[in-house]
C-alpha positions as CSV (number, residue, x, y, z in Angstrom):
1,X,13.9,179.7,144.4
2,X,15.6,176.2,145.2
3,X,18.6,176.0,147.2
4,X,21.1,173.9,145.9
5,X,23.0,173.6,149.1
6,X,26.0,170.7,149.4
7,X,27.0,169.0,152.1
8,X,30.8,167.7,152.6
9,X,29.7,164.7,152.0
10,X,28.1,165.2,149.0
11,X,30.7,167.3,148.0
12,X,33.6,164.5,148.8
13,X,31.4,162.1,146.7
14,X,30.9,164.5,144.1
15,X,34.6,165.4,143.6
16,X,34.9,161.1,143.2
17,X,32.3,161.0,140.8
18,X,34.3,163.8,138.8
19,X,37.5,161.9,139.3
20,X,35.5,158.6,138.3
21,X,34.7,160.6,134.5
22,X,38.0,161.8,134.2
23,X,39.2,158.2,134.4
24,X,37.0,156.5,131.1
25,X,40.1,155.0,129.6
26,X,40.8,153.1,132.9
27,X,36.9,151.9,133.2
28,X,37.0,150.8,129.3
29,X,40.8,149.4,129.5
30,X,40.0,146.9,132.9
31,X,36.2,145.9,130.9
32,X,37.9,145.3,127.3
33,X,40.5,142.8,129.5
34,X,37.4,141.2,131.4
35,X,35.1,140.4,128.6
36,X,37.9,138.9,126.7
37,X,36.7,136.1,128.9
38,X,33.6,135.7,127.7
39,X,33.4,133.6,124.5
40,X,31.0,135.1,122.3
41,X,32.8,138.4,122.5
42,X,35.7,137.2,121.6
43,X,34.4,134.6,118.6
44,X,34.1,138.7,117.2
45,X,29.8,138.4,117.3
46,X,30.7,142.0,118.0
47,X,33.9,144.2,116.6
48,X,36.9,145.6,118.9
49,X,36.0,148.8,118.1
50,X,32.8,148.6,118.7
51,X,33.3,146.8,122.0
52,X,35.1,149.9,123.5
53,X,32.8,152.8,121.8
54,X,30.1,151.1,123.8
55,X,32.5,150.3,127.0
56,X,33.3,154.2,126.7
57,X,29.4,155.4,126.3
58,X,28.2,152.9,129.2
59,X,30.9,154.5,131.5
60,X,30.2,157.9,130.7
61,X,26.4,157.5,131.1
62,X,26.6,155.4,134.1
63,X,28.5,158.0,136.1
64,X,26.5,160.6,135.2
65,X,24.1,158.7,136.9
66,X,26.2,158.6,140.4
67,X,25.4,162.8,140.7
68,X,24.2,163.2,144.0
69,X,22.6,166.7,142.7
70,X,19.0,167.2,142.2
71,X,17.9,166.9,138.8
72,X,17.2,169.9,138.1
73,X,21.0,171.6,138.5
74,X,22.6,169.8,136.2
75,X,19.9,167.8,134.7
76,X,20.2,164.1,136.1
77,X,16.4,164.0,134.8
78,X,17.7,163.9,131.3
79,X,21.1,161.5,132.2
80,X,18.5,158.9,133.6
81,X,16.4,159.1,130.2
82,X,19.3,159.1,127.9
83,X,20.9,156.2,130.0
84,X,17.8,154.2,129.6
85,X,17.7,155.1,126.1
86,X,21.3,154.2,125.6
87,X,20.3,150.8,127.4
88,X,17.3,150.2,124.9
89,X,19.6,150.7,122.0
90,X,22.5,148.1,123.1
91,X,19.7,145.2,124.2
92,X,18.6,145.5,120.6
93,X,22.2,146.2,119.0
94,X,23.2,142.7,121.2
95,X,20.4,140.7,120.5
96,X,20.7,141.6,116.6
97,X,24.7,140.8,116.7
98,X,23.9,136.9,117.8
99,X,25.0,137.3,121.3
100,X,23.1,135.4,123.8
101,X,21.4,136.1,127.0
102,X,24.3,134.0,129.0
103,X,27.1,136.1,127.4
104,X,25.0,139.7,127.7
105,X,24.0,138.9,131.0
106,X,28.1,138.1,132.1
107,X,29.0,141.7,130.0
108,X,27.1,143.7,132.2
109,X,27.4,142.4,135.4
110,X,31.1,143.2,135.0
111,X,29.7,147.1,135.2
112,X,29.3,147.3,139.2
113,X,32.4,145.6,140.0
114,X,34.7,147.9,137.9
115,X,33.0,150.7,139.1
116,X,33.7,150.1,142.5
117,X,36.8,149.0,142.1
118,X,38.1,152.3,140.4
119,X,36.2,154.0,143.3
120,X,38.3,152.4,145.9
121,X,41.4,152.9,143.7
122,X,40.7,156.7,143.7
123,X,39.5,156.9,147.6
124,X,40.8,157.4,150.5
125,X,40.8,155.9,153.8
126,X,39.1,158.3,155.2
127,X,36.5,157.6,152.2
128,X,35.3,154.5,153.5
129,X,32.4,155.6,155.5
130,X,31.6,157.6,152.6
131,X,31.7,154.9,150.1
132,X,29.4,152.8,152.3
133,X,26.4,155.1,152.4
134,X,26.9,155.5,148.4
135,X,27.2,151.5,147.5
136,X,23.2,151.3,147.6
137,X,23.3,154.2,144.9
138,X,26.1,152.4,142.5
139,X,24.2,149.3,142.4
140,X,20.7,150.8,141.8
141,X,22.2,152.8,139.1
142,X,23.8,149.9,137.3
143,X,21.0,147.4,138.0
144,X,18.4,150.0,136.1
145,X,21.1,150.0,133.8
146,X,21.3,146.2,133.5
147,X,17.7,145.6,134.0
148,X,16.4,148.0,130.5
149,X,19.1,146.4,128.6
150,X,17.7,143.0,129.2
151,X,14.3,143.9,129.0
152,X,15.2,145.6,125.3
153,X,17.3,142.8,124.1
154,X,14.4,140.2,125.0
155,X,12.2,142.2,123.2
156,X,14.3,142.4,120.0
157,X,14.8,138.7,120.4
158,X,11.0,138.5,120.3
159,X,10.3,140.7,117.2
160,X,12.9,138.7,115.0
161,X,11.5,135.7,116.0
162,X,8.5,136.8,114.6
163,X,9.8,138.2,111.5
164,X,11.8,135.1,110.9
165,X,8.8,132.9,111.3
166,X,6.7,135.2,109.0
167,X,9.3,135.4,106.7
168,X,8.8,131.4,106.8
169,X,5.7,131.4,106.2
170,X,5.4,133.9,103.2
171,X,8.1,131.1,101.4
172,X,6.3,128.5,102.5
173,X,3.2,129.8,100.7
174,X,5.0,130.2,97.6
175,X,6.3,126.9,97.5
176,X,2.7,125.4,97.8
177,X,0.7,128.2,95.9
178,X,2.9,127.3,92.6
179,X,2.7,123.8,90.6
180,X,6.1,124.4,89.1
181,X,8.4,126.6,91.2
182,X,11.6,128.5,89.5
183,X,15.1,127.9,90.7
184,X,15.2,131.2,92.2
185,X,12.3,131.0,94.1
186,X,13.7,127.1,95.4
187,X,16.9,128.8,96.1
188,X,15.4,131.8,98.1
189,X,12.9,129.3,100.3
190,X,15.7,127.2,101.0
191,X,17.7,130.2,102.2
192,X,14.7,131.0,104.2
193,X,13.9,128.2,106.0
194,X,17.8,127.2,106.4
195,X,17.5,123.9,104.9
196,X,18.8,122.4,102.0
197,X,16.8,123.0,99.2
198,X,18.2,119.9,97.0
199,X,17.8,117.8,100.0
200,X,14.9,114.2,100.4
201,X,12.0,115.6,101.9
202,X,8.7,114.3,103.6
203,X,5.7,115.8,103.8
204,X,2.0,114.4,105.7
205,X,-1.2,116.0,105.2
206,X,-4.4,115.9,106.8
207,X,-7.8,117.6,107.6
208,X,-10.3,117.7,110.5
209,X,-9.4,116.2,114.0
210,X,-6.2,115.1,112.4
211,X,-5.1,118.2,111.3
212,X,-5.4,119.6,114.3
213,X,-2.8,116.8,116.2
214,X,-0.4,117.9,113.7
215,X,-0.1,121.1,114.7
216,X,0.5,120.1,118.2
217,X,3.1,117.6,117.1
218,X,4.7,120.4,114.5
219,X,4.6,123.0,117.6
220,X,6.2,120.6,120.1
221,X,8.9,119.8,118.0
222,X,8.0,116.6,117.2
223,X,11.4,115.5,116.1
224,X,13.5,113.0,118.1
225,X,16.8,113.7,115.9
226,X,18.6,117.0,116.7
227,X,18.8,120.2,113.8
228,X,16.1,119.1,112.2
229,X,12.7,121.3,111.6
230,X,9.3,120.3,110.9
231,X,7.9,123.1,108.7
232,X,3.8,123.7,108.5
233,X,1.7,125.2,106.0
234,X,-2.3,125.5,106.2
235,X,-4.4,125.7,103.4
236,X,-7.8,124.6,102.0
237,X,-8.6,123.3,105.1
238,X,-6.0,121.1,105.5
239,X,-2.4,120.9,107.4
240,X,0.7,119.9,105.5
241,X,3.9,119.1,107.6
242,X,7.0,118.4,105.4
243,X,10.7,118.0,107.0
244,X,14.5,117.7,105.3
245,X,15.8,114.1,105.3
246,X,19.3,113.6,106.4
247,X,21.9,113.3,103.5
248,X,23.6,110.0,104.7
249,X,23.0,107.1,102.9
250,X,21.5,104.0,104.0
251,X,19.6,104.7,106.7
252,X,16.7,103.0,108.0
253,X,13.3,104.5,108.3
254,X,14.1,104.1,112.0
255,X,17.3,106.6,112.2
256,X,16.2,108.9,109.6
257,X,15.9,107.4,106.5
258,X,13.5,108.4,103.5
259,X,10.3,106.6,105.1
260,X,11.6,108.3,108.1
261,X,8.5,109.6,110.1
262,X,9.0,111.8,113.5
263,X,7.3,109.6,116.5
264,X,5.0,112.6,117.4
265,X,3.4,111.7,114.0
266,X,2.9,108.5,114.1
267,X,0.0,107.6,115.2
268,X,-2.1,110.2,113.6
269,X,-4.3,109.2,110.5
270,X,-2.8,111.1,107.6
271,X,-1.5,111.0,103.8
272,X,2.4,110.6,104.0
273,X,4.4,110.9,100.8
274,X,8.0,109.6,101.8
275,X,11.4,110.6,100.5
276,X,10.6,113.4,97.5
277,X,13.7,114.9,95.6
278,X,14.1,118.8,96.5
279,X,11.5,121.6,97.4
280,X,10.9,121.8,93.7
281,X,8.7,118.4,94.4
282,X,6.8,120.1,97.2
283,X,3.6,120.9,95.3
284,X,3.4,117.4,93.5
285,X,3.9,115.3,97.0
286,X,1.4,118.2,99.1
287,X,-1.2,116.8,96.0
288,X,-0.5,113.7,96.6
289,X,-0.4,113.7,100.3
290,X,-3.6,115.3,100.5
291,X,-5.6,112.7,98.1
292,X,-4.3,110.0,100.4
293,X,-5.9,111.6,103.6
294,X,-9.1,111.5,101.3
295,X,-8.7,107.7,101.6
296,X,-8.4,107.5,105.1
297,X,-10.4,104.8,106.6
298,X,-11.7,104.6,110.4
299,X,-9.5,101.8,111.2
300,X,-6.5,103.8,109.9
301,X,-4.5,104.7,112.7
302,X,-1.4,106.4,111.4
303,X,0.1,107.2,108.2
304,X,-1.0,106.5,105.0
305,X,1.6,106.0,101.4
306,X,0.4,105.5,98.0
307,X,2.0,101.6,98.5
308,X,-0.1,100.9,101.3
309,X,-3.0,102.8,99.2
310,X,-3.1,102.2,95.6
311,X,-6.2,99.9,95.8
312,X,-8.2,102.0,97.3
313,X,-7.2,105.1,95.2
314,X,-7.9,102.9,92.2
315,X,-11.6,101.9,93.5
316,X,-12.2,105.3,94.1
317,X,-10.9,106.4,90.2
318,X,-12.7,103.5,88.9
319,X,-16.3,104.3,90.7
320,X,-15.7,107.5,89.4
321,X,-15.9,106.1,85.8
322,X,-18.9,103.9,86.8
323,X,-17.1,100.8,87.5
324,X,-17.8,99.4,90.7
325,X,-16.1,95.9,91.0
326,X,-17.3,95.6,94.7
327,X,-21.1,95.5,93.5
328,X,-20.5,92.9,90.9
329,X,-18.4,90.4,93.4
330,X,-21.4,91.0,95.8
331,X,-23.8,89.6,93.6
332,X,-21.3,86.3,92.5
333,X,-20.9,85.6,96.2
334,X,-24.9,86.1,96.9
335,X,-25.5,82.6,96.4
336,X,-23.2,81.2,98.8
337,X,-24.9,78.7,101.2
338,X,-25.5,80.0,105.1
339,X,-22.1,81.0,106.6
340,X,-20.2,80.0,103.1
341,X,-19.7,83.5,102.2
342,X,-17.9,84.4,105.5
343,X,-15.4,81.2,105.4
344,X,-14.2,82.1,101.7
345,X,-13.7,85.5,102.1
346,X,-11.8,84.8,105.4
347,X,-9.7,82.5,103.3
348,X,-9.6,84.6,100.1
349,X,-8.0,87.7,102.3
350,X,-5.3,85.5,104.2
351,X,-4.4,84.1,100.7
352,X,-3.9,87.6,98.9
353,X,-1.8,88.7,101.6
354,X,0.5,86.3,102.0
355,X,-0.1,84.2,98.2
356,X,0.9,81.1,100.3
357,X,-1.8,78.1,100.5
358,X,0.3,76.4,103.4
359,X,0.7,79.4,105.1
360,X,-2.4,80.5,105.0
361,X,-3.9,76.9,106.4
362,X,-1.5,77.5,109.1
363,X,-2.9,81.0,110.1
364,X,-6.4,79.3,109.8
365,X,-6.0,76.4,111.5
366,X,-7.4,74.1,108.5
367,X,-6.2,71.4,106.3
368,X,-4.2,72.2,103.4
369,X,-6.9,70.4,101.2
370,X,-9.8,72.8,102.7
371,X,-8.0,76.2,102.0
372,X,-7.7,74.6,98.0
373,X,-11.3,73.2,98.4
374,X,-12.7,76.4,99.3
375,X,-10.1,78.6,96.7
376,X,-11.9,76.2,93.7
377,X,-15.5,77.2,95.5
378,X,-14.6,81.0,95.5
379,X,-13.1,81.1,91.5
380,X,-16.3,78.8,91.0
381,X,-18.8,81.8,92.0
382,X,-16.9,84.9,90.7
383,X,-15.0,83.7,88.0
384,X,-12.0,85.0,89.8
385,X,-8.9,82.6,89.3
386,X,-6.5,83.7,92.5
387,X,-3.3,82.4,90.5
388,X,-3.8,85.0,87.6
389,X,-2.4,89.0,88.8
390,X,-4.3,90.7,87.0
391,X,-7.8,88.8,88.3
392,X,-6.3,88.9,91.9
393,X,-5.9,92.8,91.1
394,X,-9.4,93.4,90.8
395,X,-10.6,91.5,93.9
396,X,-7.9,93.7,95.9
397,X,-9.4,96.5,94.5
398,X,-13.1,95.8,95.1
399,X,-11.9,94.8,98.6
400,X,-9.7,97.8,98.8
């Protein structure tokens, strides 16, 4: 049989304690007037109402928790489990509401310090020894207090984080698993992935070694402009990054514009469609943008667009048809004397690039009458006349 003998102490502190739970409107009156300083709370992330029915249920449990009984008289076993059950609901019901860890963190604190200050209200002098011995208890009560609430409320953050990025990700599939996507569906990925769906978008794509650097870049953020989101989708082997362009008009590709690319991107070899209308172009660009990293080169460095690539896509289209303009140029140019070959092809590649004879002679240091001279030679062993496009064309292509 346990005796369940008090002390006069215990008694006195007892008899506060009592006084402390017959004084709830006091506790919830002096927090409502605190937290009003705290601007989350008050931007109404969380009702009035609900406010004080929580103020009122924190009290309550928080002075059961001040007993100096053992557990099992009245049961402060059971007060500590429902108070750390309590404490589990409100991180969750907090981090739920929008309220962040700052705001939470200057909500609870304000638990001690009206606690004890409605225990020396309802003390007496003769208290204060008292009141000393039972600080260590107050404190350890409402840190547990504090401490589960935090833990809980971290933990919810953590789990919608998670459901918000796999709620990303199943819109994200959609939009790439469909060649022509319903408005609905547009309207609903949009939603998901809080960006505008009728917005200019760019997307990359890549495989391999490549893929792999962009989704480090995607993970780290990769963005040097602020509310903006790059968004990643894998399939087929490859890695598709695609990002919202900003709505203002005439930007630059340097502050955001349609040919816009983030920095952390740069430099990695990849297919880069630039500036698409909507999510409903998604799945025609991610085709696009993944042919174009097919025609990546070893001397590519960064990004790769269908203007910077439209020679070698059509060498590629045309060898599939059995036309390969490369072999026949190699055989015209097979009977160039020693070291010929190299001096007009030099010549022929500064001239298509820039279409200028004098520049040209000026990036090659030579006479305006040898870059001519040697022009004459080329269209002489090919049959290619440099002044007519469509002729040009084909040597780009061959060369492409």
């Amino acid at each position: 049989m346990h005796n369940f003998e008090f002390t006069g102490e215990d008694a006195r502190w007892d008899s506060l304690v009592e006084r402390l739970r017959g004084r709830l409107n006091v506790l919830v009156s002096s927090f409502m007037a605190r937290v009003a300083e705290i601007p989350e709370y008050v931007e109404g992330r969380v009702s009035l109402t609900e406010m004080q029915d929580t103020a009122r249920e924190t009290f309550s449990r928080l002075v059961d928790g001040l007993r100096d009984e053992p557990c099992h008289h009245r049961g402060k076993g059971d007060a500590s489990d429902t108070l750390r059950q309590f404490s589990s609901e409100l991180g969750a019901k907090r981090a739920r509401a929008g309220v962040s860890s700052e705001a939470l963190t200057s909500a609870v604190r304000l638990d001690f310090s009206i606690l004890w200050a409605d225990l020396l209200e309802i003390s007496d002098p003769g208290d204060a020894a008292l009141l000393t011995t039972r600080v260590d208890r107050v404190w350890r009560v409402v840190d547990e207090f504090a401490t589960q609430t935090h833990a809980s409320y971290a933990m919810e953050r953590v789990r919608m984080a998670q459901e918000e990025s796999n709620i990303r990700r199943e819109f994200i599939s959609r939009l790439f698993s469909k060649s022509e996507l319903s408005a609905a569906t547009v309207s609903q990925a949009g939603a998901a992935l809080a960006t505008d769906a009728e917005a200019r978008f760019s997307i990359v794509a890549a495989s391999g070694d490549a893929a792999s650097k962009l989704r480090t870049a995607a993970a780290q953020g990769g963005w040097n402009q602020p509310h903006q989101r790059l968004f990643t989708h894998e399939f087929g082997g490859s890695t598709y990054v695609f990002w919202a362009l900003p709505r203002a008009t005439g930007q630059s590709a340097s502050d955001g514009g349609q040919d816009y690319i983030p920095a952390a991107i740069n430099g990695i070899p990849c297919g880069f469609v630039p500036g698409f209308m909507g999510l409903r172009g998604l799945p025609p660009a991610a085709r696009t943008a993944e042919r174009l990293a097919l025609l990546l080169q070893p001397d590519d460095h960064g990004p790769l667009t269908a203007g910077a690539a439209w020679a070698r896509l059509a060498k590629q289209q045309l060898q599939g048809a059995g036309l390969d303009l490369w072999a026949d140029l190699d055989a015209s140019l097979a009977n160039c004397r020693s070291g010929e070959r190299e001096r007009l092809e030099e010549t022929v590649r500064h001239f298509l690039t820039t279409g200028s004879i004098t520049t040209t002679a000026q990036e090659l240091f030579c006479h305006r009458n040898t870059i001519l001279n040697r022009l004459n030679r080329f269209e002489e062993l090919t049959g290619i006349s440099l002044t007519v496009p469509d002729q040009a064309a084909r040597l780009v292509v061959a060369w492409a």
